[in-house]
VEXMIVO-850699 format. One line per field, with one value per residue (C-alpha): residue number from 1; z negated, x, y negated. Coordinates in steps of 0.05 Angstrom, whole numbers, m for minus. Layout:
N
resi: NUM  ...
up: Z  ...
east: X  ...
north: Y  ...
This chain:
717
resi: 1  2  3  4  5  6  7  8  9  10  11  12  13  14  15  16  17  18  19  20  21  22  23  24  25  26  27  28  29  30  31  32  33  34  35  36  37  38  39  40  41  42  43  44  45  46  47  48  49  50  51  52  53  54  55  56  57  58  59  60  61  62  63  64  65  66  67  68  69  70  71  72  73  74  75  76  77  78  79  80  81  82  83  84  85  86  87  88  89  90  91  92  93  94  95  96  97  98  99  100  101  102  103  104  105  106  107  108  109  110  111  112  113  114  115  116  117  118  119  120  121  122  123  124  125  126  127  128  129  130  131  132  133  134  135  136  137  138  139  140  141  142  143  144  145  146  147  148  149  150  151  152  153  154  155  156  157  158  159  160  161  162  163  164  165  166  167  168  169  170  171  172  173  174  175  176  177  178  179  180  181  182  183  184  185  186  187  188  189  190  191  192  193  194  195  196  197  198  199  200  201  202  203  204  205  206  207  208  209  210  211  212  213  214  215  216  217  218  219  220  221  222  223  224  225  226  227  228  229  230  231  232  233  234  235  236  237  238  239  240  241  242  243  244  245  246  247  248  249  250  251  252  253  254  255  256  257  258  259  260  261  262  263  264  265  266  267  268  269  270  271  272  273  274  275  276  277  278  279  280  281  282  283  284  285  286  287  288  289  290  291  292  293  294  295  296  297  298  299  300  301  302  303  304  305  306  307  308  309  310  311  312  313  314  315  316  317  318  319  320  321  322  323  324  325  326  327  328  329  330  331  332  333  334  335  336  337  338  339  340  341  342  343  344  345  346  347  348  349  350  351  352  353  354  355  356  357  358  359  360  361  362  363  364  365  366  367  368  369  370  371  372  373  374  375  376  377  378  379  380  381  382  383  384  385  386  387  388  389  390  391  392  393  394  395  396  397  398  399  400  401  402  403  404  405  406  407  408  409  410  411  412  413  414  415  416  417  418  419  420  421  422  423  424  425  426  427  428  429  430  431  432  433  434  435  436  437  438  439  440  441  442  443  444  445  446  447  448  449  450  451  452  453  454  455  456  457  458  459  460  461  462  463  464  465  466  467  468  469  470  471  472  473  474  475  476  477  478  479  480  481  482  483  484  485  486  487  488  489  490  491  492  493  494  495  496  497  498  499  500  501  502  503  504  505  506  507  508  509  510  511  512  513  514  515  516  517  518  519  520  521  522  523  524  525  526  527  528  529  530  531  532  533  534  535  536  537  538  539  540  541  542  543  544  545  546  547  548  549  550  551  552  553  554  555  556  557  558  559  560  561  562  563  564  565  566  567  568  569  570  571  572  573  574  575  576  577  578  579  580  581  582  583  584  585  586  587  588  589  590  591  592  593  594  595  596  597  598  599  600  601  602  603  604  605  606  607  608  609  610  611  612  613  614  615  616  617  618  619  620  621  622  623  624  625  626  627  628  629  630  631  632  633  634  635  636  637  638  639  640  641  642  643  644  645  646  647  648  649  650  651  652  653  654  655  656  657  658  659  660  661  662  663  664  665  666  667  668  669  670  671  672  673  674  675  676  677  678  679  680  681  682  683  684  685  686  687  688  689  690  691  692  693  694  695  696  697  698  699  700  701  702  703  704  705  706  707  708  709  710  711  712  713  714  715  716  717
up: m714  m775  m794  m724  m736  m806  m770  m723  m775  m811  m746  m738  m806  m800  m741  m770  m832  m787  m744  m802  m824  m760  m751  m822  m800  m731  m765  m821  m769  m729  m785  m777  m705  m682  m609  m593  m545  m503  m476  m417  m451  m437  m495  m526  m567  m632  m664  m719  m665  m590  m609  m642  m576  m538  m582  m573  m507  m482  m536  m507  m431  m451  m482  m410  m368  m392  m325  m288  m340  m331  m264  m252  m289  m267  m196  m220  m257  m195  m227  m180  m156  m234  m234  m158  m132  m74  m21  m65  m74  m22  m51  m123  m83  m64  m128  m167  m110  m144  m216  m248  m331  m364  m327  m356  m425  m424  m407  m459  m507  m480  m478  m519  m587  m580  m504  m545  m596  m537  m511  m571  m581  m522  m532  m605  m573  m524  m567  m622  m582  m555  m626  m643  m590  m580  m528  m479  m437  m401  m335  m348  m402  m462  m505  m484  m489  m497  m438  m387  m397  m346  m287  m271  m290  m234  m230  m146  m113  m69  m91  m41  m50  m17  46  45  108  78  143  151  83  76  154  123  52  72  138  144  170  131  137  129  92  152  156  163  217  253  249  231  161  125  114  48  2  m37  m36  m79  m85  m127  m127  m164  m200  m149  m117  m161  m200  m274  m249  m276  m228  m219  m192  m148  m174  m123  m117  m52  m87  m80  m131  m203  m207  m253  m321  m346  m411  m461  m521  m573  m628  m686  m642  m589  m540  m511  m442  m406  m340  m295  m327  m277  m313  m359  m365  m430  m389  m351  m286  m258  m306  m348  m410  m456  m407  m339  m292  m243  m182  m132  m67  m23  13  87  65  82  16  30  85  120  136  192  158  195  164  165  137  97  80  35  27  59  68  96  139  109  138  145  79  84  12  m11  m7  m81  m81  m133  m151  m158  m184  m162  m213  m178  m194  m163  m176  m215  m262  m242  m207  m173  m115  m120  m70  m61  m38  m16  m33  m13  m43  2  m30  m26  42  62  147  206  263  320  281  232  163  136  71  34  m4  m50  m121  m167  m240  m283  m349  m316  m282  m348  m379  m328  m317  m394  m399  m357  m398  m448  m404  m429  m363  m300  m322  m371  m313  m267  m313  m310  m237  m234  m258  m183  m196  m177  m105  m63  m81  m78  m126  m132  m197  m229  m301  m358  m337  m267  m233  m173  m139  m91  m95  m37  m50  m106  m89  m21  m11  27  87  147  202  262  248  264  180  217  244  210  204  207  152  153  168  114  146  130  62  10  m14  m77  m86  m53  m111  m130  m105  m37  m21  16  m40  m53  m122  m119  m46  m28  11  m58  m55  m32  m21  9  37  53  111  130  79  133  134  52  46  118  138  67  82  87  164  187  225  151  133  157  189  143  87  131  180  195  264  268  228  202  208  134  144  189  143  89  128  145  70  20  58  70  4  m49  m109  m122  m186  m211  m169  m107  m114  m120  m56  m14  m39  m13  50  103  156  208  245  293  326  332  385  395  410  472  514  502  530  583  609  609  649  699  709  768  761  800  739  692  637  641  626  576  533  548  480  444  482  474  401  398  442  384  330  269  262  190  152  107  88  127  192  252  293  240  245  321  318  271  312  374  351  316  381  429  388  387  463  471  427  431  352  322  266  292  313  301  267  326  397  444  485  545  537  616  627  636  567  530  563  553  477  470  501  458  387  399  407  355  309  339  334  255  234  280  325  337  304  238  177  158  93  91  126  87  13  m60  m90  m150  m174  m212  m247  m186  m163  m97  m94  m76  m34  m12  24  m18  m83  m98  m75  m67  m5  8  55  62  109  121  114  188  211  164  114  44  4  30  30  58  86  121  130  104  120  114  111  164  113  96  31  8  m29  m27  m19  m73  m140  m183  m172  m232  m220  m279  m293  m341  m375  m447  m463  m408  m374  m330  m299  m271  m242  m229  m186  m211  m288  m338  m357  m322  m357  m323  m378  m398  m402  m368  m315  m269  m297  m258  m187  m173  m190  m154  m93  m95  m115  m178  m225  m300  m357  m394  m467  m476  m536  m614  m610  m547  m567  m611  m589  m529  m584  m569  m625  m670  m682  m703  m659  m681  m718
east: m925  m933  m856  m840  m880  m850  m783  m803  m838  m773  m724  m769  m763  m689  m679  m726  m687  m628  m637  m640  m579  m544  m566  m546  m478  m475  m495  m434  m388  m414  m397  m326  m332  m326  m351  m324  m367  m322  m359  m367  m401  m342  m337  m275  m282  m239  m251  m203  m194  m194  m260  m288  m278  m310  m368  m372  m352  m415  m452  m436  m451  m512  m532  m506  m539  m569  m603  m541  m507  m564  m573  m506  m508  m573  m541  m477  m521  m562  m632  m654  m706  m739  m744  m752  m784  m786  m751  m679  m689  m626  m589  m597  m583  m523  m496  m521  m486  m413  m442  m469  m497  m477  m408  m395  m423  m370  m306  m332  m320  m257  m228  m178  m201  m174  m220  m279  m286  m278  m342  m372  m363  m396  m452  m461  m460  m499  m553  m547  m569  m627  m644  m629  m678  m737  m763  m717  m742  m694  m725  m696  m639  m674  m612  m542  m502  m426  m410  m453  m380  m350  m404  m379  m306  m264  m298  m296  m365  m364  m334  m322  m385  m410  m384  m431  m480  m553  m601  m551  m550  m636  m632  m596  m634  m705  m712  m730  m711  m703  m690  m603  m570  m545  m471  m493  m544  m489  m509  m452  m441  m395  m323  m309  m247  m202  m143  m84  m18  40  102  170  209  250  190  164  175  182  208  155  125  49  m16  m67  m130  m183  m237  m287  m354  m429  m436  m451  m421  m371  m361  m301  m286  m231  m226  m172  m155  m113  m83  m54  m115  m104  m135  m174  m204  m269  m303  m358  m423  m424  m364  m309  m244  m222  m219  m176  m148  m78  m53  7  53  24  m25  m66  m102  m137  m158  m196  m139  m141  m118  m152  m162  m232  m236  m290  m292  m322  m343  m364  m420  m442  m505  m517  m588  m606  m532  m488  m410  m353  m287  m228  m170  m193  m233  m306  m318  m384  m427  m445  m518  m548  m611  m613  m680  m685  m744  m779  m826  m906  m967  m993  m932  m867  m856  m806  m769  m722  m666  m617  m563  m488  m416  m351  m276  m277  m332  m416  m440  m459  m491  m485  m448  m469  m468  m416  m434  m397  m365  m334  m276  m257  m221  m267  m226  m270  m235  m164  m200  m227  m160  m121  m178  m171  m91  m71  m102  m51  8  76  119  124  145  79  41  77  61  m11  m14  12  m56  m79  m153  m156  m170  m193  m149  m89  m53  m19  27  63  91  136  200  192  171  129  93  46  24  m5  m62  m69  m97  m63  m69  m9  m39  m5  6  m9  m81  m118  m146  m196  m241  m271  m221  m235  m241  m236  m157  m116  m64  m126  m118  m90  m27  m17  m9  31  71  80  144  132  80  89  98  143  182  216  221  275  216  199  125  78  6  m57  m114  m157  m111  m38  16  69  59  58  122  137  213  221  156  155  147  100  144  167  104  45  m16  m63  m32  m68  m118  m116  m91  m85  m68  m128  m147  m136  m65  m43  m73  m29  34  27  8  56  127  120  148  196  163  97  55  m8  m42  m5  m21  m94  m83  m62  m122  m161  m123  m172  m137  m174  m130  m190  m212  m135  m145  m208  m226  m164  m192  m264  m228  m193  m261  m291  m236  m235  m311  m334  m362  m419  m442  m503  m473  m408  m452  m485  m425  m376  m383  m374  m313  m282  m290  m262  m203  m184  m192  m148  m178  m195  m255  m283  m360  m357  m329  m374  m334  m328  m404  m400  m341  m373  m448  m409  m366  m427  m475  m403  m396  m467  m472  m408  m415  m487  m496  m558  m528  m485  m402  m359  m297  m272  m308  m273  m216  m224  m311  m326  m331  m399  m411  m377  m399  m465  m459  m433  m502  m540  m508  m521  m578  m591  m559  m605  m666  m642  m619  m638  m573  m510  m468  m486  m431  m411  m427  m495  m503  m459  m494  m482  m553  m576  m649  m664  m628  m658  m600  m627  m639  m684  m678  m704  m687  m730  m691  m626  m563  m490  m441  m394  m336  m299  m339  m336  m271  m283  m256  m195  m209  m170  m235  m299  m362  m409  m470  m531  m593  m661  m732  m762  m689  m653  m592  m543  m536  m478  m486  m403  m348  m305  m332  m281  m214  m165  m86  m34  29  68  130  137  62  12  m24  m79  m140  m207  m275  m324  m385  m449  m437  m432  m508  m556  m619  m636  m654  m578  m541  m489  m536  m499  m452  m392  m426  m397  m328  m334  m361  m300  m239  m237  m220  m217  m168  m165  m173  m130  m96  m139  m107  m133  m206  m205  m244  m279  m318  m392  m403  m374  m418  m423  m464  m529  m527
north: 473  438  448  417  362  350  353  294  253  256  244  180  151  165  129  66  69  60  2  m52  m23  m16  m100  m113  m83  m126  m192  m184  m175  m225  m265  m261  m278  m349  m381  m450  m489  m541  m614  m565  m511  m460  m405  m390  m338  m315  m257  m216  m147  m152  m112  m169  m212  m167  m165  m244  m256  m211  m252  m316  m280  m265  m334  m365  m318  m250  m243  m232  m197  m145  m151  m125  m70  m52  m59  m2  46  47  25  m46  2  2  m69  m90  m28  14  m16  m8  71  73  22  54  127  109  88  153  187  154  139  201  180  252  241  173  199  255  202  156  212  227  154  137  104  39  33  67  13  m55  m9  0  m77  m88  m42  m77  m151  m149  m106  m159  m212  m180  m165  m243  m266  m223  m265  m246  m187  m142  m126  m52  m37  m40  m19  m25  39  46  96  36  m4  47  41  m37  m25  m68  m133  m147  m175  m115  m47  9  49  m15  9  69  46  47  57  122  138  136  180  226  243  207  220  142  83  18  m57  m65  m125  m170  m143  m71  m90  m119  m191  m253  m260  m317  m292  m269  m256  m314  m359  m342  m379  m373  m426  m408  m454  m471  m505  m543  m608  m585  m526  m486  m426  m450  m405  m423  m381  m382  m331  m342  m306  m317  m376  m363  m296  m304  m347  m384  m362  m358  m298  m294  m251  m228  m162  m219  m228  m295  m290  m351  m350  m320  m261  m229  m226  m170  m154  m154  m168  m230  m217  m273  m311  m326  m316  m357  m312  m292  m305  m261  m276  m223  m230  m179  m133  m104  m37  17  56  102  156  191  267  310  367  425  457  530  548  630  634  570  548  515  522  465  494  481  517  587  578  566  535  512  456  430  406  364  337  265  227  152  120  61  11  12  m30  24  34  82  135  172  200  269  274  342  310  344  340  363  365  302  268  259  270  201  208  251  246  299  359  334  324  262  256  191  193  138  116  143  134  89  102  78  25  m2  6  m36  m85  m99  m87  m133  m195  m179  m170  m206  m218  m189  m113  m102  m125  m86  m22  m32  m35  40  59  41  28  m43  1  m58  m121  m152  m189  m255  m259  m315  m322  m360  m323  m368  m293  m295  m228  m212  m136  m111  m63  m27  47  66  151  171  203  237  176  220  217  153  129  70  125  193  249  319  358  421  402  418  362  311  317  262  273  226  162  104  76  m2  1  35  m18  m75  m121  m184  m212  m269  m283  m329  m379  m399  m391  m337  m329  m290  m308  m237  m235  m189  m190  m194  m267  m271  m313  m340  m313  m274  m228  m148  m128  m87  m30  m10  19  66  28  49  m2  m50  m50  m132  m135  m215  m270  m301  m382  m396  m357  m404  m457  m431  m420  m501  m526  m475  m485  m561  m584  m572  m607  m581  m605  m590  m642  m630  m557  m576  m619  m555  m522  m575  m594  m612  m590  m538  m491  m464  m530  m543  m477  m486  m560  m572  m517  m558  m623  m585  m554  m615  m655  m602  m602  m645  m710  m684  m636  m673  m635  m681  m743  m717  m701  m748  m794  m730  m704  m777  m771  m691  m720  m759  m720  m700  m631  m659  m647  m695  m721  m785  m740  m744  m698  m639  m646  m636  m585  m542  m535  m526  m467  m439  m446  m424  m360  m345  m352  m312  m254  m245  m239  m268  m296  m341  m350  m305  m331  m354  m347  m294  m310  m357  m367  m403  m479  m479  m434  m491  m550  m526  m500  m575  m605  m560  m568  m654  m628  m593  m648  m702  m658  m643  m710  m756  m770  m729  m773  m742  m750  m680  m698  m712  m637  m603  m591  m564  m552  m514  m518  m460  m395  m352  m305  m315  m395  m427  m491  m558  m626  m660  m637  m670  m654  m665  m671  m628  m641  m576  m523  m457  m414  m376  m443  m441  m484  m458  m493  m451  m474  m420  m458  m453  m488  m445  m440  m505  m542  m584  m587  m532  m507  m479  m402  m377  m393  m430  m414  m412  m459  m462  m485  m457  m487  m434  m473  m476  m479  m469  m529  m513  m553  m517  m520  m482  m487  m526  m503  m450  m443  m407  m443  m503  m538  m543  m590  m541  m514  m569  m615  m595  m598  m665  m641  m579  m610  m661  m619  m659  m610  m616  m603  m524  m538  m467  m489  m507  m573  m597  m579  m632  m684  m634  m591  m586  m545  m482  m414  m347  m297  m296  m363
């Protein structure tokens, strides 16, 4: 006993002998790291190995915001329960399903050295600056460890294992019902996804290809950033909190934009179960293999300190069982490579033309996206997709498959070149918009008959694809600016369908009806409208709480219109949605003739991830509305308890236009600021911009940071 305790004593003073030395060791190389704050507080970072910007780009995240650096990594280790207690148990459950600790320990150590030390790096930053500021207190990772890189390793809002339905997911391994997010429960939620737009040379005015970067994201998810180094890092763009990689973004020699992708890249499986004692066996074939069960332990938070709940839960060659169906077991099969995913997420920032790019997208871990592509040759791409398991077409992918048939089975990989992509389409331009590719490049697109279903599952155009198809073909000289005026074109495609069938209803209503009184100022002023949004409109007002209160009637939903109401809702359903949104407006704001603008809102108060709101705080109008009725600039808005006005929360969050010709030139915004501390300067000072389309030179190059230099650092300093 006394030997073991020896042993420990000795263990401890050790590992306190250590830590100065290990912070000696981060502080000199944080010495030979440099962070350059713009007049806008953006970071660009220099460091002497890619390594070294990694170590102080997570710095600089973590000065910005270390709350949502953590928070997201809480969120893909599966730990929100630790800090926010037991109502997230499921939602942490069904991470650990996917993310297992020991696992990700084993393929850090079997990573390649040059992906070991960027993790490392991270690890080392974001540790240093806890140890730089003592009074910041991590709601649950104490200490950053290297293999934690690999849990958030492809930087979309919502990955796959997202698509895992909780309330079916606690049935199944709690035997309990729970409370699901709105778009589980079945209730409206605000279209999501992004713009992205590429023009080629032949396009434009400098002839130059240009980008259109335009993620639609909750607000505040993402940084702008820019790291550099001695190895040839030179990457700018929007970095999701946390992570070491730009996510979409440009370099001196390409640029990359993603936007959520139709395809359908996970499938669930029917397994038939047979049960032998206290085990349990799946069909498959005339096999009956077994089930592996694991025990998983979920900590949580209580009033009287932590506890925890232990779950057995079940997996097949298909994947973790996820629900029932009858007396099916269901499992979920997905991408599940985090060590490739890390590698192209990073590899691609340093990508030189269109074939380096090219390479890293045969890793195929980007599962969920596609890709919009321009660079300095005058290449343009869109690649559709970018994990795609060839599957036999006889079965139908949208619903559960059996699984105990061998036929279900994956079989590989769709190649880059046997997706539906596009290079250099003879239309000269080509973009996405979360919606079909087959509409990607107007007359040069791919065509749907060419390739299986299951490389899309969008069965209509969307309302910001027909947007798009109007805005990207109508000229031949596209700029910068002009390129930021299609991204901001007020045109919206819905109420150009929707709003005729409105006057039609009412014209053929008799005269006899009160309802045709009682809306006939605001069918006179829908009759004459441009289908144009802006903050002095009246009509977009009107327009927008009639197709709301039309699609609610219609569909039933408690949340609100669909994106568009169902084909051919009755005379009286409109005429009467019409009475009741004036209504509404005049009960709100005091008449129906409200400006758009002074509904419409940008506010940001605090650093809450969930924000807060008020109509007594101050605020900025916003004239570009929701993307359900096609807008290209989103603005996901609402009005909350205790508000008459809507407050945007999504939507555009991140706008940036690239022109690559013989140095880059690029202008940017992003929404409110880069700060998440109020108190900052930054917390805000782009809200005006963003709320206006007015974006704002890229200081990419040393030379045009002169002049625009808040101030020069070392981590730590």
């Amino acid at each position: 006993m006394r030997k073991l305790c020896l042993a420990l004593l000795a263990l401890a003073s050790t590992a306190s002998a250590q830590a100065p030395t290990k912070l000696a060791a981060l502080e000199q190389r944080a010495k030979t790291i440099t962070i350059t704050r713009d007049d806008w507080g953006i970071p660009h970072i220099k460091g002497k190995t890619d390594a070294d910007a990694v170590f102080g780009l997570v710095y600089a995240q973590a000065e910005d915001d270390f709350n949502r650096v953590e928070t997201n990594f809480i969120n893909s280790m599966g730990r929100l329960a630790e800090a926010e207690g037991e109502k997230e148990i499921y939602r942490d459950l069904r991470m650990k399903l996917f993310i297992d600790p020991d696992s990700m320990r084993v393929k850090y150590a079997a990573s390649p050295d040059w992906l070991k030390k960027l993790m490392n790096a991270w690890a080392d930053g974001l540790n240093f600056y806890l140890a730089k500021h003592p009074q910041v207190k991590p709601r649950v990772i104490k200490q950053f460890e290297p293999w934690m890189a690999l849990t958030f390793s492809e930087g979309s809002i919502g990955g796959d294992i997202e698509k895992v339905n909780l309330g079916q997911l606690a049935q199944l391994y709690g035997n309990t019902t729970i409370a699901e997010p709105a778009h589980e429960a079945g209730e409206y939620t605000e279209p999501t996804g992004s713009n992205g737009a590429a023009i080629a040379p032949s396009n434009t005015a400098n002839h130059h290809a240009l980008l259109l970067i335009n993620p639609h994201t909750s607000f505040f998810f993402r940084a702008e950033v820019q790291m550099t180094s001695d190895e040839g890092l030179n990457a700018y763009g929007a970095v999701t909190w946390g992570q070491f990689f730009i996510y979409q973004g440009f370099n001196p020699n390409v640029g990359w934009m993603h936007t959520t992708s139709g395809v359908d890249d996970t499938d669930e499986y029917l397994e038939t179960i047979v049960q032998k004692g206290d085990k349990y066996f799946y069909k498959h074939g005339a096999a009956e293999l077994p089930v592996i069960a694991k025990k998983i332990a979920v900590p949580y938070k209580t009033d009287a300190g932590m506890s925890t709940k232990q779950f057995t839960v079940y997996y097949t060659q298909h994947g973790p069982v996820i629900r029932k169906a009858g007396d099916k077991w269901v499992a979920f099969h997905i991408m599940q490579e985090p060590v490739k995913a890390l590698t192209q997420s990073y590899s691609r920032t340093k990508a030189r033309d269109y074939a380096s790019f090219k390479q890293t997208m045969e890793l195929h871990t980007n599962s969920s996206n596609n890709t919009i592509f321009a660079d300095r040759q005058g290449d343009i791409a869109y690649f559709h997709a970018n994990f795609i398991p060839k599957r036999d077409p006889k079965f139908d992918w949208t619903k559960p498959v059996d699984g105990s048939d061998p036929a279900t089975d994956w079989h590989g990989l769709m190649s880059v070149d046997e997706s539906p992509n596009l290079l250099n389409p003879a239309s000269g331009w080509l973009y996405n918009s979360n919606n079909w590719p087959w509409s990607a490049a107007g007359p040069s697109s791919r065509k749907p008959e060419d390739f299986p279903a299951y490389v899309e599952t969008g069965r209509e155009e969307s309302p910001r694809g027909y947007h798009a198809l109007r805005v990207f073909p109508a000229r031949k000289d596209f700029t910068l600016q002009t390129l930021i005026d299609a991204a901001y074109d007020t045109y919206l495609p819905a109420f150009e369908r929707m709003i005729p069938p409105l006057v039609k209803a009412y014209d053929e209503t008799p005269a006899s009806n009160p309802l045709k009184a009682k809306v006939a100022d605001q069918i006179a002023l829908l009759r004459n409208w441009d289908y144009r949004w802006s903050v002095s409109s009246v009509p977009t007002s009107l327009a927008v709480f009639w197709g709301e209160e039309v699609g609610r009637r219609a569909s039933g939903r408690r949340g609100g219109a669909t994106a568009e109401p169902p084909a051919g809702p009755s005379t009286d359903l409109q005429l009467q949605a019409l009475a009741t949104a004036s209504d509404k407006l005049t009960a709100d704001f005091g008449t129906w003739k409200t400006p758009w603008g002074e509904i419409n809102r940008f506010q940001r108060l605090t650093g809450d991830i969930v924000q807060p709101f008020s109509d007594a705080g101050p605020s900025l109008p916003v004239g570009f509305p929701s993307s359900r009725w096609g807008s290209l600039a989103s603005f996901g808005a609402r009005p909350y308890p205790g508000t008459k006005k809507w407050y945007g929360t999504s939507g555009n969050s991140f706008v940036a236009v690239v022109e690559f010709g013989d140095t880059v030139r690029a202008r940017a915004v992003t929404a409110g600021g880069e700060s998440g501390d109020p108190k900052s300067r930054h917390f805000n000072d782009e809200a005006e911009r963003y709320a206006t389309g007015n974006l704002r030179e890229v200081y990419f190059y040393p030379s045009q940071l002169k002049g625009h230099t808040e101030k020069t650092y070392h981590p730590g300093e």
